[in-house]
Backbone as CSV, one residue per row, in Angstrom:
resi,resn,N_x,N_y,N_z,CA_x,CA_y,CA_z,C_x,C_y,C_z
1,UNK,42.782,-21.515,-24.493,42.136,-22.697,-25.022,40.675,-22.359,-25.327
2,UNK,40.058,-22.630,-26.648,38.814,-22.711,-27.054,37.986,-23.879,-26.077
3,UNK,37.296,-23.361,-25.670,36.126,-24.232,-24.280,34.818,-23.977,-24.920
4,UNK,34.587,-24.979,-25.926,33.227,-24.872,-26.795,32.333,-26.034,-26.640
5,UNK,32.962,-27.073,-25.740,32.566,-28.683,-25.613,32.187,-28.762,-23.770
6,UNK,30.835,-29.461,-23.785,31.674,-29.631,-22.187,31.320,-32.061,-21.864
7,UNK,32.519,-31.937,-21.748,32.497,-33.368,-21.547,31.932,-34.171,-20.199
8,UNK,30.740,-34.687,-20.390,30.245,-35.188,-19.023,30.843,-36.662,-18.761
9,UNK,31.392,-36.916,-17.759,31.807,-38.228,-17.685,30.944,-38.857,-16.237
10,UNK,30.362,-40.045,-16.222,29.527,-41.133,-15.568,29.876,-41.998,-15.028
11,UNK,30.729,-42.243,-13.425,31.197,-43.193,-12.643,31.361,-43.429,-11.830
12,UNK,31.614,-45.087,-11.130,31.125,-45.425,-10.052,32.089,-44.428,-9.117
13,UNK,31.795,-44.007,-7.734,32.614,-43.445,-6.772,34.086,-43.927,-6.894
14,UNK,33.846,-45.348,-6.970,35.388,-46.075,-6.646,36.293,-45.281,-7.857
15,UNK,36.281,-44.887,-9.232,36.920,-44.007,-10.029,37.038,-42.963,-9.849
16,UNK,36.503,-41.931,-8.529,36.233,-40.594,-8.699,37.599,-40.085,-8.632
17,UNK,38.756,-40.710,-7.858,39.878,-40.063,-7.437,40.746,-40.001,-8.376
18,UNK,40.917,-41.715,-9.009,41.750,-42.050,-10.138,41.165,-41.254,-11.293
19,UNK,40.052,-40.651,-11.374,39.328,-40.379,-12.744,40.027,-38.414,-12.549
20,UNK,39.663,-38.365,-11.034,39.884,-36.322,-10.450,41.469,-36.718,-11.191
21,UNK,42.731,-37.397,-10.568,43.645,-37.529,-10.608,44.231,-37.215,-12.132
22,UNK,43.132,-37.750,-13.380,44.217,-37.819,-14.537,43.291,-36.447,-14.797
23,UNK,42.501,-36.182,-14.968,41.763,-34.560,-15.157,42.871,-33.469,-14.879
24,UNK,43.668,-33.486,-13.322,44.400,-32.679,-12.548,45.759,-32.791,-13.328
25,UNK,46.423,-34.148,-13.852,47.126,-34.404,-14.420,47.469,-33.426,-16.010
26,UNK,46.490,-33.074,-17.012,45.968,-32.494,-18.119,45.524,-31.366,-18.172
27,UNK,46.298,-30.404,-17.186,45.579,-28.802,-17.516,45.559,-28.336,-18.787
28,UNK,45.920,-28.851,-19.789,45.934,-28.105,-21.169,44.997,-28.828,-22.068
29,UNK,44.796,-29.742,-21.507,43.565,-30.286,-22.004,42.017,-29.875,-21.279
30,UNK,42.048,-29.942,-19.936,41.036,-29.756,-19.132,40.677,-28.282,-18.419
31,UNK,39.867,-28.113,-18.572,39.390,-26.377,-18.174,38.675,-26.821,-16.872
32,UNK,37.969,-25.739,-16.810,37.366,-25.948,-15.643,36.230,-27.366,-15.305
33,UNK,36.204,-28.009,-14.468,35.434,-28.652,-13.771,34.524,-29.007,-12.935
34,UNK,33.525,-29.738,-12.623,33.021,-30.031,-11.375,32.981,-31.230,-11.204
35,UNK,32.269,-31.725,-9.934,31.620,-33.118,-10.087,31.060,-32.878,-8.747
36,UNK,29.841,-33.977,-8.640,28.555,-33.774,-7.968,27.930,-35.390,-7.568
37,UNK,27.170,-35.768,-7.140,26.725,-37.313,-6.941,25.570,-36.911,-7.544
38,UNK,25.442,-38.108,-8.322,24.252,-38.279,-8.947,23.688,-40.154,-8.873
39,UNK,22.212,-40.190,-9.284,21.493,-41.514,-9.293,21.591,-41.933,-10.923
40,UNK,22.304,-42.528,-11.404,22.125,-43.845,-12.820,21.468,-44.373,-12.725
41,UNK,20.621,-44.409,-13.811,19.219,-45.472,-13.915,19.894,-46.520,-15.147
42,UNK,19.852,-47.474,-15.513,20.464,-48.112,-16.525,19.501,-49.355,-16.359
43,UNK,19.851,-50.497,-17.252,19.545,-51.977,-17.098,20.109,-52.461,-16.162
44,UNK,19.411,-53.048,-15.444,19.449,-54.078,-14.199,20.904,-54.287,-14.211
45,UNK,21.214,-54.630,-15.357,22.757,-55.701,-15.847,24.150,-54.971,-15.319
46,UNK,23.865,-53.611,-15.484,24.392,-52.433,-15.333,24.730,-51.479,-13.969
47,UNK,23.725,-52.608,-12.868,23.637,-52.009,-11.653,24.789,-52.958,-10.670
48,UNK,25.471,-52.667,-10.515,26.129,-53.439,-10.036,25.954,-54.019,-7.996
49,UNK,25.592,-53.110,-7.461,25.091,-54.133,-6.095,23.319,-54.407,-6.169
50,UNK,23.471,-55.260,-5.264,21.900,-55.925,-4.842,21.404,-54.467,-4.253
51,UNK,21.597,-53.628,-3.466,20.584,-53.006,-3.116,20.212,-51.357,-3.990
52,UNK,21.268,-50.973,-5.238,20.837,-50.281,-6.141,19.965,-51.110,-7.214
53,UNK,20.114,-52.374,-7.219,19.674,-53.093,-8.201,17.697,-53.116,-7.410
54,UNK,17.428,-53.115,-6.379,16.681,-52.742,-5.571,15.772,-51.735,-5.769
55,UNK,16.945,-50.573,-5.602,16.366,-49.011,-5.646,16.024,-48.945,-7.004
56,UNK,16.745,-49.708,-8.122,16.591,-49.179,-9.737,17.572,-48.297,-10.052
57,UNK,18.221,-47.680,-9.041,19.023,-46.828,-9.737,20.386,-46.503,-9.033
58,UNK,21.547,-46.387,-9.411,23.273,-46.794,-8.594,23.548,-45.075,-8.968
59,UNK,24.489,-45.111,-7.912,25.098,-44.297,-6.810,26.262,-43.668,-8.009
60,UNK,26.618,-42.774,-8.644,27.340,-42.825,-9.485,27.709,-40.798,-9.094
61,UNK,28.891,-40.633,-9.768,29.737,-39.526,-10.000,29.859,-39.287,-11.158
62,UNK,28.862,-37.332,-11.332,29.151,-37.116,-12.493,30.124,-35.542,-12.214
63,UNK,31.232,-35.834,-13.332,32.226,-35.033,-13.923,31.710,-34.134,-14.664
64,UNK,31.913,-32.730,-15.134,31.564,-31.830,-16.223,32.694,-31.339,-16.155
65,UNK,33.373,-30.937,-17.605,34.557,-30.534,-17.606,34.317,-29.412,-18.878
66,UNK,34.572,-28.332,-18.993,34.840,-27.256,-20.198,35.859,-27.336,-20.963
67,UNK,35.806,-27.710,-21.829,36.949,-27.801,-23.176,37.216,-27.912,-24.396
68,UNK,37.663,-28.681,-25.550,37.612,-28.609,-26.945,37.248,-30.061,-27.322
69,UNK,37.029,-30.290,-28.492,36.677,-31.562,-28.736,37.723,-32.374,-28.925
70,UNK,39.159,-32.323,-29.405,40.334,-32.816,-29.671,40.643,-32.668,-28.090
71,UNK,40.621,-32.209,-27.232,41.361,-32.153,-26.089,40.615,-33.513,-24.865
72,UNK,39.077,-33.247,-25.764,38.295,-34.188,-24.812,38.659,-35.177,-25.565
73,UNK,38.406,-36.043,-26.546,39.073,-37.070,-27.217,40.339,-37.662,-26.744
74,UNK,41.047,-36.427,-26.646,42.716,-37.453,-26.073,42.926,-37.542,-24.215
75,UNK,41.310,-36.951,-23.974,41.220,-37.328,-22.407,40.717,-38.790,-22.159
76,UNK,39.955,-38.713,-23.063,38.783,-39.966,-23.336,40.138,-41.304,-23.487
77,UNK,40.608,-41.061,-24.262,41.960,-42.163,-24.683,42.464,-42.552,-24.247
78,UNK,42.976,-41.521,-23.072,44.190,-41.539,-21.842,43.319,-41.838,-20.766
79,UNK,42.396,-42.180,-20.161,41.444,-42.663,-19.546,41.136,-44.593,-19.925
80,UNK,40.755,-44.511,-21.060,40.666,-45.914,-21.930,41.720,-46.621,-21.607
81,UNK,43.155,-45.935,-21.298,44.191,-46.745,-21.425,44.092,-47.074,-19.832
82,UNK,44.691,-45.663,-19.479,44.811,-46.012,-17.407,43.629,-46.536,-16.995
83,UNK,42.477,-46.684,-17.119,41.526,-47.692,-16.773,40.785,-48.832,-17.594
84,UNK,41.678,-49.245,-18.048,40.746,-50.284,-19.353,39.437,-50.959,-18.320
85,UNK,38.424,-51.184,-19.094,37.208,-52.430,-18.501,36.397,-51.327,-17.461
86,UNK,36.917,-50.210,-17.363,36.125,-49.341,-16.405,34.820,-48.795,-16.135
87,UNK,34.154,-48.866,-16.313,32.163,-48.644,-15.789,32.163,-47.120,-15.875
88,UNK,32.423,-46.601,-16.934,32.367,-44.666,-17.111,31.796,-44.870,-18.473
89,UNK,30.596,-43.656,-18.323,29.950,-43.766,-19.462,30.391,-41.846,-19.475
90,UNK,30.282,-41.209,-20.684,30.481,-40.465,-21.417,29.348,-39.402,-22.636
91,UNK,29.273,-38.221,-22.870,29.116,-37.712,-24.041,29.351,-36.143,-23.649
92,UNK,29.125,-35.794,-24.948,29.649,-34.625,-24.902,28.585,-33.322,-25.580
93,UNK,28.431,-32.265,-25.147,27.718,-31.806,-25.595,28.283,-30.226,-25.786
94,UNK,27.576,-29.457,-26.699,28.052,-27.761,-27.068,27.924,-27.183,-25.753
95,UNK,28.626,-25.873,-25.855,29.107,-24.664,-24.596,28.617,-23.572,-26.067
96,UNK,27.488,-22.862,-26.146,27.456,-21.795,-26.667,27.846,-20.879,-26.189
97,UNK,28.174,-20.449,-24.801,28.394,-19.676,-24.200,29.045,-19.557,-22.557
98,UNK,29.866,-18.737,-22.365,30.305,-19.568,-20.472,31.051,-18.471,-20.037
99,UNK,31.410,-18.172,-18.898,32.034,-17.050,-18.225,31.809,-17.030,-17.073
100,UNK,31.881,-16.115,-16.436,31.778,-15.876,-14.658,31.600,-14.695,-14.166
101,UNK,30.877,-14.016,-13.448,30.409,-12.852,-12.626,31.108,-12.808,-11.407
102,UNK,31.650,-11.694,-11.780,32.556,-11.175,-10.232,32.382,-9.723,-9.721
C-alpha cells in the first residue's frame, strides 16, 4: 500500500476504543498508527464539561494513521456511518517520506 497521507483524527476518550476498534477492523486501509492524549482548544460551545470549559481546553485523543487518500476517505465514511453525530474532528496531511531504523 502507497502510505503518502497521514490522517489525524480528534476525539473525545469516550470514542477511543470504538474509533481503535474500526482502524483494527481495516488493515488494508490502515497502516501504521498511533494515538497519544492531547489538550483541544476550540469554542467554548465545543467544550463539552464545566471544568474543561474552565481550563479552555478538553481532554481529547489524537489518532495518526499512515495511508492513502482513497483509503482514508472510505475510513472517514465508515466512521460517519458507525458513529453518526460523533465529536471527531479530522484532516489530513502529506507523508513525503517514512520508514524505520533497526
Amino acid at each position: 500500500m502507497t502510505r503518502d497521507i497521514c490522517l489525524h483524527l480528534v476525539l473525545p476518550k469516550s470514542l477511543e476504543e470504538p474509533v481503535i476498534d474500526e482502524l483494527l477492523r481495516h488493515p488494508d486501509w490502515v497502516g501504521p498508527f498511533v494515538t497519544h492524549p492531547v489538550d483541544g482548544h476550540a469554542a467554548p460551545e465545543h467544550i463539552a464539561s464545566e471544568g474543561e470549559r474552565v481550563r479552555g481546553r478538553a481532554h481529547r485523543i489524537k489518532v495518526e494513521s499512515l495511508t492513502n487518500h482513497d483509503h482514508a476517505r472510505q475510513l472517514l465514511a465508515q466512521l460517519q456511518t458507525d458513529l453518526p453525530g460523533a465529536d471527531l474532528g479530522w484532516w489530513i496531511s502529506p507523508v513525503l517520506d517514512s520508514g524505520a531504523l533497526k
